[in-house]
N, C-alpha and C positions, 0 to 999 in steps of 0.2 A: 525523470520518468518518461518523460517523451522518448525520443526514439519514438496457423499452426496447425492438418493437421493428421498425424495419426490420431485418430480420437482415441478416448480413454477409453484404455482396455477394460478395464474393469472399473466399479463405482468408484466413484472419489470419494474417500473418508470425507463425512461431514466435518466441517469447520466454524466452531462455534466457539469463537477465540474469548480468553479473559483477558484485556487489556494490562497495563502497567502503569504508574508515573511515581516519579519518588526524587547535603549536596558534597558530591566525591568526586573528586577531578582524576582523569588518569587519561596517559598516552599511550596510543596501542600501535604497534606498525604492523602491516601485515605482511605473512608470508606467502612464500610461495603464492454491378449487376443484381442479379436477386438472389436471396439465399436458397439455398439446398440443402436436404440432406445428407446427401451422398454415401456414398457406402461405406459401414463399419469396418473400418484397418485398427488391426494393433501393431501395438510397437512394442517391447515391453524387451526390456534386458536383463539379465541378473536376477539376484536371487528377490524376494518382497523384502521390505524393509522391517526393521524389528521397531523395536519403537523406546532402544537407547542413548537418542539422539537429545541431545539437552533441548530444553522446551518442550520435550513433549507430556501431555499428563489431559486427564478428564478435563475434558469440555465445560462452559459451564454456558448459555445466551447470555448476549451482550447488546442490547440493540445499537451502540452509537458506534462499533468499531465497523472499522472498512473492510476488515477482514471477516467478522462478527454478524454476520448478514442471517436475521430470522425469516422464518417461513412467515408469507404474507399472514398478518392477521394476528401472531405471536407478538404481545408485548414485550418489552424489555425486562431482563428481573430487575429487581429493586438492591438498591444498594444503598447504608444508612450515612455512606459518608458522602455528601454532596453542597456545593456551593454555590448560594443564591446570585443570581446577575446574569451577564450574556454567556459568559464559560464556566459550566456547571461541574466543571472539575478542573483537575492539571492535565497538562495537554504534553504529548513526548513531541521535539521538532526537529526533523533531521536536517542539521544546518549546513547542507552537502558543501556551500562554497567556503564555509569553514574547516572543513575537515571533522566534524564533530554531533552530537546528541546532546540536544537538554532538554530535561524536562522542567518545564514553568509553571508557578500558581497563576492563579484567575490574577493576582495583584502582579503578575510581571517578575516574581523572583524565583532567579533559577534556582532549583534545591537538589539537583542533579546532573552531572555535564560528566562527558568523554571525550576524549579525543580521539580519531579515527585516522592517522596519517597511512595513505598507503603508498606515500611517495606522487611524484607529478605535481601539475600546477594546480592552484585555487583557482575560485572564481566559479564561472558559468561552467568553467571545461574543468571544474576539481575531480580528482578520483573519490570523494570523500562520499558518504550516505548518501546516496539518492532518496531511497525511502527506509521506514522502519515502522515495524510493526512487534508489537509484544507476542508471546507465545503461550500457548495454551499453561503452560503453568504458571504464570503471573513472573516468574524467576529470569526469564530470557528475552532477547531482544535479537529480530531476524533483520540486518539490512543486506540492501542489494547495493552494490556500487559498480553501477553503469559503465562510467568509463574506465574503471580499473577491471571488470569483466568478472566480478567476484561476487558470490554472496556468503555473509558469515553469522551464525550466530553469537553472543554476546551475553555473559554471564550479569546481572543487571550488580548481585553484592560484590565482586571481583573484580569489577569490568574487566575481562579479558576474552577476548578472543576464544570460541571455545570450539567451534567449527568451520570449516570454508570450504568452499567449491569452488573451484576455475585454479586461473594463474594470473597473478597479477600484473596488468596489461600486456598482456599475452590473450589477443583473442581468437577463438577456433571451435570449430563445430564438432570435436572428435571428444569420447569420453573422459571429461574430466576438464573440461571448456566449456564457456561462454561467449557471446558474443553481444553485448550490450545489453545484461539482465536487467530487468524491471521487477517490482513487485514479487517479493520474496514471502512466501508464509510456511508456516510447522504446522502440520496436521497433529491432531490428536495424537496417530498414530505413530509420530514422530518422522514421517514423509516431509519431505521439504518442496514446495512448489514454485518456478519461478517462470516468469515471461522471458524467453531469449529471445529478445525482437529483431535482431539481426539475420538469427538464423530461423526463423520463421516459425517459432516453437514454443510450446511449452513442456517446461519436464518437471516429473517427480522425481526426487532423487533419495534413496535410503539413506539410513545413518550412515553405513558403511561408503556410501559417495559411490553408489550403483545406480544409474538410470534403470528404473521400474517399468517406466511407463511413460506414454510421450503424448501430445497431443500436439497433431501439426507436421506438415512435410518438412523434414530440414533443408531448408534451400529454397522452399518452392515461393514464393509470395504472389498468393492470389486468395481472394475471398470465396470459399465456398466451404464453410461449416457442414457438417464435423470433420471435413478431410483437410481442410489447409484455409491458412489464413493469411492475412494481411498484415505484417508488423505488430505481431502481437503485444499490447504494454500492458494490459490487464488481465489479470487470472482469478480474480476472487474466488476461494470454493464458498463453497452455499450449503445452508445447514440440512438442505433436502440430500447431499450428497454433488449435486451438481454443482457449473463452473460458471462463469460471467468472464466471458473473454472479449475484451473491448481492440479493437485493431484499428491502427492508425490508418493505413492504405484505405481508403474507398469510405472512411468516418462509418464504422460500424460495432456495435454491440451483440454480442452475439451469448443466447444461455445457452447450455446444455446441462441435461438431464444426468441422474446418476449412472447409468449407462451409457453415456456420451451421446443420446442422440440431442439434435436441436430441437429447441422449444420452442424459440423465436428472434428474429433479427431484427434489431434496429439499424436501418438507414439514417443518421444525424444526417439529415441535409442542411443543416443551420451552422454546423460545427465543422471546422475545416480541421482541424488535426486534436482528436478526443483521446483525453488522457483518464486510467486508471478508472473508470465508471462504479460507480456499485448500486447493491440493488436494496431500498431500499423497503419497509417492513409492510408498507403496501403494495409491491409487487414493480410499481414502479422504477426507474433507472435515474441516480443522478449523474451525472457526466461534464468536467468542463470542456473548456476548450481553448489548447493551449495556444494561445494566441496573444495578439498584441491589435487591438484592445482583445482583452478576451472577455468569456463567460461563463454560466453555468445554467444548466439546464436540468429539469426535472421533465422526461420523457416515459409516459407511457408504453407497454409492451408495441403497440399498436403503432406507435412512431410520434404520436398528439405528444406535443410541448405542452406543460399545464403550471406550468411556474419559469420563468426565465430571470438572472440577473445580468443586465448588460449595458453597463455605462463606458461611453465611448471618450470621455474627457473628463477628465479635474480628478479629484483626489479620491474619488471611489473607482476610477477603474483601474482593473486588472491588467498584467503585462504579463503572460504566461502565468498563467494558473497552471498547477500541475496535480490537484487533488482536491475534492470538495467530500466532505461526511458531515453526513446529518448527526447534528448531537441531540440527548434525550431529552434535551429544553425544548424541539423544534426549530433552534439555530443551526447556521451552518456555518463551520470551519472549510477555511483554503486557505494554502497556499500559495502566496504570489510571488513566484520565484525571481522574478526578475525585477519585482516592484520591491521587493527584500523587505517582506512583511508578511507574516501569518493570521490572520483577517477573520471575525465573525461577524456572519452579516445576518440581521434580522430580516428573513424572506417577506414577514407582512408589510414591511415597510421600505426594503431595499437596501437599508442603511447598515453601514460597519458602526457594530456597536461595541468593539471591542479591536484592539491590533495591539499585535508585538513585533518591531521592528519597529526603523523609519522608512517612511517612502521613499523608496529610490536612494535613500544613501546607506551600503554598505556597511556594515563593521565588526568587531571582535568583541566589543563590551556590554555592557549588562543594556538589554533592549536593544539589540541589533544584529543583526543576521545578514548574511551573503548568499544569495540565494537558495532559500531554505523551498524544499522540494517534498518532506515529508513528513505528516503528525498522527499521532493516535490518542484517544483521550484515555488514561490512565484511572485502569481498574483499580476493585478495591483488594483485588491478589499482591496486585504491586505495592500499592499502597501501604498495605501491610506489612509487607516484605522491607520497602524503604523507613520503612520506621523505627523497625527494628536497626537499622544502619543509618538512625539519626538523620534520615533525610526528609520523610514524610511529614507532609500537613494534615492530611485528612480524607485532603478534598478528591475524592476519586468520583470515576464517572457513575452514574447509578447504571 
């Protein structure tokens, strides 16, 4: 997810995702300075999007997804299936240097996995998930795959490919290209959102695979919200209708309102290259930092650091973190992509109370992962849904 703006033409449909998690194996290949306001530009091309795009469907709040981000002060709804310890549900992992998606219980067993070949190498440089996030109907599943320039939706009972945007590894800034997507989400509406941080952008894309609406100069990379950004890797929409676009150039966070204008800029001055940020239900920003040693940080609008994890040696530190969410326990999940482990760590104490993977060694088999870059904790939509397909336990996130 390592690796904008016309700003938003019109509101961004709020996005108040139901997560997933839910075991079925299958192979898929695929085809084909300071902040400012600056002046409101649209971009907008083609016709609006309808909303027949798989994943799309009613909203429901979620507080622990990344994508699921409540207006400060809204609690999370309640959900009766949930499990007691540090990972209070199943968790989805996008295991990009594997080429693949599992989702895993709190006890470490996969109970759902795909395969994701999109050709090219594994590893750190795989085409395979970068990230993955569930879709507003509990039913789909959105990844971006960075170095193959693609983003595709994912039917969770078929697993098949059910959507795509780009060309695979073919990168290009012209209608119907990518250029190193990040952070792919399905609006309600059935809009598809993703960070193109190469070309300094972010787009809505309709079902039909028409850019709507853009946020972000294409080409331009420089920091000055809402006209243009700096390597944009983060796009969260926000259930107020607004976005949280986090940019790697100049270590900034940036919201904007359901009109695209800016709310507020954060300067990470602590954080050398911030991946994926979200905002979470007190208003605040958590954000890591993808680094070696790296860290995570919980930053107020204001810039004030008010929680930090950052250990600099031995077996709790991080080697590129690429995502951190708050879950509904008050734990938080990361991913440590290069440490080849998915990690909760008790903020009052600092300590990993929980991991799936080994440190630093690679692999294919049950508790092991190759640079795993992306997780969502798994509603009780999916949950449902995987049950009915013999894969479900229960345990979904509340």
């Amino acid at each position: 997810m390592p690796q904008r703006p016309l700003p938003i033409a019109a509101p961004i449909a709020a996005l108040v995702v139901v997560l997933a998690g839910g075991v079925v194996l299958a192979h898929i290949a695929s085809s084909s300075t300071a902040p400012g306001p600056g002046p409101a530009v649209a971009a907008a091309s083609g016709a609006a999007a309808g909303s027949s795009l798989p994943g799309a469907g009613a909203s429901s709040a979620h507080g622990t997804s990344p994508q699921a981000v409540l207006a400060p002060g809204t609690p999370p709804s309640p959900s009766p299936a949930t499990s007691a310890g540090p990972l209070p549900g199943d968790l989805l992992i996008a295991d990009r240097g594997n080429d693949r998606l599992l989702i895993v219980t709190p006890a470490k067993r996969i109970i759902w996995s795909m395969t994701i070949d999109p050709g090219g190498p594994r590893g750190s440089q795989s085409w395979g998930p970068d990230d993955a996030f569930f879709t507003p109907d509990g039913a789909h599943i959105v990844i971006n795959q960075e170095n193959a320039h693609t983003v595709s939706i994912i039917d969770i009972a078929t697993r098949k490919v059910v959507w795509q945007y780009g060309h695979t590894g073919r990168p290009g800034s012209a209608p119907g290209y990518l250029n190193g997507p990040d952070d792919a989400y399905v609006l309600p509406d059935g809009t598809v959102t993703v960070a193109d941080i190469r070309n300094e952008r972010v787009l809505f894309i309709s079902p039909s695979k028409t850019i709507v609406r853009q946020v972000g100069l294409t080409g331009v990379r420089r920091h000055d919200p809402p006209v243009s950004y700096a390597a944009p890797n983060g796009d969260v929409p926000l259930a107020d209708g607004g976005m949280l676009v986090t940019e790697i150039g100049g270590s900034w966070v940036d919201r904007l309102d359901a009109q695209g204008r800016l709310v507020w800029a954060i300067h990470l001055r602590d954080i050398a290259y911030p991946s994926d940020a979200q905002l979470l239900p007190n208003g605040n920003v958590l954000v890591v930092d993808y680094s070696t040693p790296g860290q995570i940080e919980e930053v107020t609008p204001a810039g004030r650091v008010v929680w930090r994890y950052d250990v600099r040696s031995g077996p709790g530190m991080l080697s590129n973190p690429s995502l951190a969410v708050r879950l509904s326990n008050g734990n938080i999940a990361v991913t440590d992509d290069f440490g080849q482990t998915v990690d909760v760590i008790d903020p009052a104490t600092h300590r990993i109370v929980w991991q799936y993977g080994h440190l630093g060694v690679p692999g294919t088999a049950a508790d092991h992962l190759y640079n795993p870059d992306g997780l969502d904790p798994v509603p009780a939509s999916t949950a449902a849904l995987l049950a009915t397909l013999g894969g479900s336990t229960g345990a979904a996130a509340p």
